[in-house]
N, C-alpha and C positions, 0 to 999 in steps of 0.2 A: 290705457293708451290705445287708438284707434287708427296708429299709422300701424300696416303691417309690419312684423317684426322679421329680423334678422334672426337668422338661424345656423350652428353653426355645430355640426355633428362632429364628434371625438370619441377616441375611441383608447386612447392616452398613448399614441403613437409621436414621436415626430414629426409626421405629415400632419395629424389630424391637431397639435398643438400649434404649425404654420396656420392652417387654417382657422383655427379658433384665432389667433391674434388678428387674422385680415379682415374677419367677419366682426370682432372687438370696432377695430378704424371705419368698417362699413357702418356699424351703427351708430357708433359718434356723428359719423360725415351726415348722416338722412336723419338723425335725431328722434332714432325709436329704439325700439328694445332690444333686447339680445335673449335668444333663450340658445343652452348650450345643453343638447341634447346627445344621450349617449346610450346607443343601445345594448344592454349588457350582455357579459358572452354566457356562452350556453351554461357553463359553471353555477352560473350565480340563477338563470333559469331554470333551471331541472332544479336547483334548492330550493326554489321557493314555488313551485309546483310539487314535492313533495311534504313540506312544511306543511302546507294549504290541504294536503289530501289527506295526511295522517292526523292534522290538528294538534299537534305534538308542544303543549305550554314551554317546554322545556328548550325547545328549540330557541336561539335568536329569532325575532322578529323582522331582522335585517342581514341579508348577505353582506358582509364587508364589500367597499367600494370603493378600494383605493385610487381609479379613477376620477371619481366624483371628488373624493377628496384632494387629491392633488390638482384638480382644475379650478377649485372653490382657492386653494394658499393662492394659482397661479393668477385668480383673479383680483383677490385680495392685495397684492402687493404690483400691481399692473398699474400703467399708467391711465389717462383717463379714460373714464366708463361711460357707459350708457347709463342714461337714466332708469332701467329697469334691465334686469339680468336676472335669468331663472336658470336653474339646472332642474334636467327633467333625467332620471334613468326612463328606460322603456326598454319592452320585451317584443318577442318575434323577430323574425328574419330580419334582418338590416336594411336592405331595399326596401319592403313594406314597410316597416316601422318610420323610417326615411318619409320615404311619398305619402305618408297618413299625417307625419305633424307636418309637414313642409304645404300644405292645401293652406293655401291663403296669404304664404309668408312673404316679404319682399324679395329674399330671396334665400337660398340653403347653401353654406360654404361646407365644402369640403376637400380631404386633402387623395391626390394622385393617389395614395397607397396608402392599406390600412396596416393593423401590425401585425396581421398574417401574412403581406403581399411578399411575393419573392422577389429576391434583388432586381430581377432583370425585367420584370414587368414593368412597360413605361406606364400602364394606367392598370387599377387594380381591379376587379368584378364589380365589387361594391360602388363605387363611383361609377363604372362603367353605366351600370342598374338601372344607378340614381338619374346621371344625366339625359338618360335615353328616354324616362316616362314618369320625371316628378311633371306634378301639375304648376311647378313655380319653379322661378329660373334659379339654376345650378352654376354655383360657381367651385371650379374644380380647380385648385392651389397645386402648383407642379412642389413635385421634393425637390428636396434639394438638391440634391445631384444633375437632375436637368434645369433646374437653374440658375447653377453656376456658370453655365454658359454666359450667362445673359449679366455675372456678376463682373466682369470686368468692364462691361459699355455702361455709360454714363445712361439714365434712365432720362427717356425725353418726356414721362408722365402721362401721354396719350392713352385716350383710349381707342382703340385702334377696333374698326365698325368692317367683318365682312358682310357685304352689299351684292345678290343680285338682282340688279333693279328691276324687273319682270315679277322675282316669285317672294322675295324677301317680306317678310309681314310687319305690320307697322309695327308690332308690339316690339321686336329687336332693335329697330330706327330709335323709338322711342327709350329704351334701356339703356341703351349706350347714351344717347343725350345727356338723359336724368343724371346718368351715372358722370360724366363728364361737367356739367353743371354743378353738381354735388363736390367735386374735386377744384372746378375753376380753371381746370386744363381743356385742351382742344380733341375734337372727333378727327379720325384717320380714318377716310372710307375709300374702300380696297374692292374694286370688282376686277374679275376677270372677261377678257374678250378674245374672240374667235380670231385668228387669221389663218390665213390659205398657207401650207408652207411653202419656202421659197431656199433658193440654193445659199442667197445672202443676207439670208435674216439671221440676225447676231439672237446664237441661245443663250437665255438664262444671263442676259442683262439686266442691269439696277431698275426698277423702278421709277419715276421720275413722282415727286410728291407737286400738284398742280394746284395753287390758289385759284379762289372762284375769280379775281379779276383777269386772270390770265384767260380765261374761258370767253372772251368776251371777242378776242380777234380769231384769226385762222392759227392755226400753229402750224408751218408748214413744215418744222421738222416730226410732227407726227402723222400716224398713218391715219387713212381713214378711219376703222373701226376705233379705235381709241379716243378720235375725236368722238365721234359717234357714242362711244360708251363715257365719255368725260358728259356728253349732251344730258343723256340717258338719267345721271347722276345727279346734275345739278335738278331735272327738272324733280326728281324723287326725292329730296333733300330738301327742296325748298319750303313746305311746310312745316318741316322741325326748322328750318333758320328763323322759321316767323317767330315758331315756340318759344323757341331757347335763342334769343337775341344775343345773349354773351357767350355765346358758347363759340370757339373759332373751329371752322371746320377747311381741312384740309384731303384734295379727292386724288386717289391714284386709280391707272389706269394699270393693268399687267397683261400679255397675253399669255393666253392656256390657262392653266386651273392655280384657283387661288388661292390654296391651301399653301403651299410653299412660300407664296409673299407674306401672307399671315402668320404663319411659324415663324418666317423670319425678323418680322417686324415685332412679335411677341416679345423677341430680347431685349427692346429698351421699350417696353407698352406697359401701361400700369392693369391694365385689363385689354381683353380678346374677347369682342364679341361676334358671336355667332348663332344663328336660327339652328334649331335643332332639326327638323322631319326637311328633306326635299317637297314644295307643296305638291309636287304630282303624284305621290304615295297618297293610299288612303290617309284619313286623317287621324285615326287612331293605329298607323301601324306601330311599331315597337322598334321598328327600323330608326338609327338614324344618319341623318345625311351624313356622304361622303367627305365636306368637306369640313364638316364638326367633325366626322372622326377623326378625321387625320390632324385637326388641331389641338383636340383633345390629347391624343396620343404624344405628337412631340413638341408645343409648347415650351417655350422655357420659364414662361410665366402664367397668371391665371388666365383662368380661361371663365366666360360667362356662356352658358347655351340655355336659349330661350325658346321657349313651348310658344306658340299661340293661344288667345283665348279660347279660341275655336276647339283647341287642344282638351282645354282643359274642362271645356263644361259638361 
């Protein structure tokens, strides 16, 4: 198969079995493979680094895998599959093992928390890791408990695109597209803008969602800068409208930081995308932006953060 494959790391938790199911519907939806990779715990490592050193015939050949094997029934009796589905076990640290099969993939799902994370952690290390410096975009599956929030509103199936039009890289524009085409649902793209404060500016108002026909007169119950960043948007947008002709794309305008409209629109969004580095950081730093963390962290649904190529060569 020569479309990059879907990747979908477990670790036979809860979280990381959500995840395996959304990276299942990701591969169906893009019509490539699946591999369900699972980096085994130290247990079954130090066994088979001593097996290997002592050459011990007597020994099993194989560490029991009762992960492996419980994802293999879960796959078995699943509804439909990809056309090619591999389990891979793999050794070493989790993050590396992680960013070493994930080089080239379409993308690596995984879940909030692994099955060491403590209750109260809203994001676990291991994801944290991953999302911060795989070379191929991460998509990180909330538990369940954060998104139950999001279980009572009716799902509008967007994919909902944060946009800053200035530093934003194509490759994010372009993911959220794919991924919204791939579905036959609409892009939400969400930037933030500056204003000056004032004594009667109304805080932490709705958002207003703006079709592009409406862009076309004055809108005089908005303010300058939001016309301005509504401008900004369509002109940055307009090359993926060429791309993706079916794709319906819908533009919000919010003032101050857009991490919070994002969180909040993640409750009824089938995915959250977002760039991963701020581009004014070097390009390799390990840093990543503020306002992927802060969606990563409280989310109620998945979340996508996307490296640039530039990132990754």
């Amino acid at each position: 198969m020569t479309d990059p494959r879907v990747i979908a790391a477990v670790d036979g938790s809860e979280h990381s079995l959500r995840a395996l199911e959304w990276a299942r519907a990701a591969a169906v939806r893009h019509r490539t493979g699946l591999l369900v990779a699972h980096v085994l715990p130290d247990s079954a490592q130090l066994y088979a680094a001593r097996r290997s050193s002592l050459h011990d015939a007597s020994e099993p050949q194989e560490f029991a895998d009762p992960v492996g094997d419980r994802i293999r029934a879960l796959l078995a009796t699943g509804p439909s599959m990809p056309s090619e589905v591999a389990y891979e076990p793999m050794e070493g640290s989790v993050p590396e093992a992680l960013r070493a099969v994930g080089e080239g993939a379409r993308m690596l799902v995984m879940g909030s928390r692994g099955r060491g994370g403590f209750a109260s952690l809203l994001l676990g290390s291991n994801s944290r890791a991953v999302a911060t410096s795989a070379a191929c975009p991460v998509v990180v599956v909330a538990h369940e408990a954060r998104a139950a929030g999001a279980a009572a509103q009716p799902s509008a199936g967007r994919i909902v695109l944060g946009l800053h039009t200035a530093e934003t890289p194509d490759d994010v524009l372009d993911f959220a597209f794919t991924e919204a085409a791939a579905r036959g649902t609409a892009v939400q793209v969400v930037s933030a803008y500056s204003i000056p404060p004032s004594p009667t500016m109304v805080i932490d108002s709705p958002f207003a969602v703006i079709p592009p026909e409406a862009l076309v007169g004055e809108d005089d119950n908005a303010v300058p800068a939001e016309r301005e960043m509504l401008r900004y948007q369509t002109e940055r947008l307009a090359p993926f409208r060429d791309r993706y002709p079916g794709v319906p794309v819908e533009q919000a305008a919010v003032p101050g930081d857009a991490a919070g409209r994002l969180v909040e629109a993640s409750a009824s969004a089938a995915l959250v995308v977002v760039g991963r580095h701020h581009p004014r950081r070097h390009i390799r730093s390990l840093m990543i932006g503020s306002v992927a963390n802060a969606v990563l962290q409280h989310a109620h649904g998945p979340v996508a953060v996307i490296p640039t190529l530039s990132e990754s060569d």
